[in-house]
N, C-alpha and C positions, 0 to 999 in steps of 0.2 A: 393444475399445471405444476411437473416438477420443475427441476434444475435442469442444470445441460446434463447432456450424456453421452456418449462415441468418445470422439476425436475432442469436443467444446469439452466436455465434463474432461477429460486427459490431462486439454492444457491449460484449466482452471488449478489442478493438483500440483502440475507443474509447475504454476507460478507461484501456488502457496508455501513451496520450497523458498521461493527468493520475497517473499512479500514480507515479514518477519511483522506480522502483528499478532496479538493474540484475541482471544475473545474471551473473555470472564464475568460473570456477573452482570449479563445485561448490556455489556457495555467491548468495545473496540479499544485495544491499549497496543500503544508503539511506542520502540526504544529506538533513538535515534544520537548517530554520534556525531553530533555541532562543531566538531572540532576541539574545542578547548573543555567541553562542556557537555554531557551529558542531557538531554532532552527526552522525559517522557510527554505523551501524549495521548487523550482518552477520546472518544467518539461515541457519540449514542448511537448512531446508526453508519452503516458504511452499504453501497451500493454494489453489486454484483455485476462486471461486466464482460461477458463475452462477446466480440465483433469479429466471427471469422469471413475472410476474403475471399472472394470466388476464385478460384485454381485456373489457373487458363490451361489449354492442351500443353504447352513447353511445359508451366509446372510441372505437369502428369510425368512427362517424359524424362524430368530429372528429378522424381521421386522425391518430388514436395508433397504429403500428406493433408498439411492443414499448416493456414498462414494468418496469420488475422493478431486482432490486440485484446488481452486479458487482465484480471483484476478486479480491487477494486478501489472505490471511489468515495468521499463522504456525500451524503446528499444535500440537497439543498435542506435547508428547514432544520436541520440535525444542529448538534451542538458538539464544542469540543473544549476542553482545556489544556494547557499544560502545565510541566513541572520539570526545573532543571536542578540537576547537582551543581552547585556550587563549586566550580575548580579551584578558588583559595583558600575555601575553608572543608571543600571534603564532606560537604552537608548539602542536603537535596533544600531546596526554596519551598514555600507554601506551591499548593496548586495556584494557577491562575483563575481570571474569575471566566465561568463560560461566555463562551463568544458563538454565535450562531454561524452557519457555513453560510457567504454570501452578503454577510452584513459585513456593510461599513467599519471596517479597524478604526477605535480609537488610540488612543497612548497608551493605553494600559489593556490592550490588547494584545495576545498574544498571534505570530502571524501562523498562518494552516501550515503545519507541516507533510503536510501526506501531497504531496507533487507529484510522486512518482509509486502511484497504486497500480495505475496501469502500465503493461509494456508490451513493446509485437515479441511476438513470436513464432517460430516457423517448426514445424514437423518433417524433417528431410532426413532419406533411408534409413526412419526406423528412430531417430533421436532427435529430441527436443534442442532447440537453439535458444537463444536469446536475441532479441532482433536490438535496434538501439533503445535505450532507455530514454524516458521523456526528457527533452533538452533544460529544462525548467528544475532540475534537479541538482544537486550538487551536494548533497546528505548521502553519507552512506548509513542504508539500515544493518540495524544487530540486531541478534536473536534476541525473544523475550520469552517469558513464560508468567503465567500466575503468579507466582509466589515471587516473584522479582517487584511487582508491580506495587511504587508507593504509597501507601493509605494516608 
């Protein structure tokens, strides 16, 4: 079994424009900006998800392609940590210690950043939309790459 492909595989590409995470070494890494604060975040595993919608005839007729929600997701069982820049002193914090996707937070857990992996999206005359973003968000993501990513 591959991946998606057509239209699913299109607007998996398309969402990986706005997803801003990267994959390095094994592992799932996002930059994410807190506000005051810079927030990295690492994932051992992340979920792949295409759910596209069945088009009714009106769709057809106003030249909606493909509707449905992409992304992705961490999974259950996976683990995650984080690591923030310190805004008063301009210095990143130790990593956190891992936390499992789905376990109980303690105090000194850090909470899941990744809310908004998935989003809708629509294919209408020819050009990718962005439908609304998960309501459960309030994080805007920034571009990351490897070599950005704290040790």
């Amino acid at each position: 079994m591959g991946g998606p492909s057509g239209l699913d595989k299109e607007a998996l590409d398309f969402r990986k424009k706005y997803l801003n995470v990267v994959y390095c070494e094994g592992h799932w890494y996002q930059k994410v900006d807190g506000g005051p604060q810079t927030i990295f975040a690492e994932y051992t595993k992340l979920a792949l998800i295409v759910e596209p919608e069945k088009l009714t005839p009106a769709d057809k007729y106003n030249k909606v392609e493909w509707r449905g929600r992409v992304g992705y997701s961490p999974l259950q069982g996976s683990v995650y940590r984080n690591r923030s820049l310190n805004p008063a002193n301009g210095k990143l914090d130790p990593w956190s210690e891992w936390v499992g996707v789905g376990e109980p937070l303690t105090s000194h857990a850090p909470p899941l950043m990744f809310s908004d992996g998935v989003i809708e999206l629509e294919k209408k005359n020819n050009m990718w939309n962005i439908g609304k973003y998960d309501p459960h968000s309030d994080r805007k993501k920034i571009s990351i790459s490897c070599s950005e990513i704290p040790k």
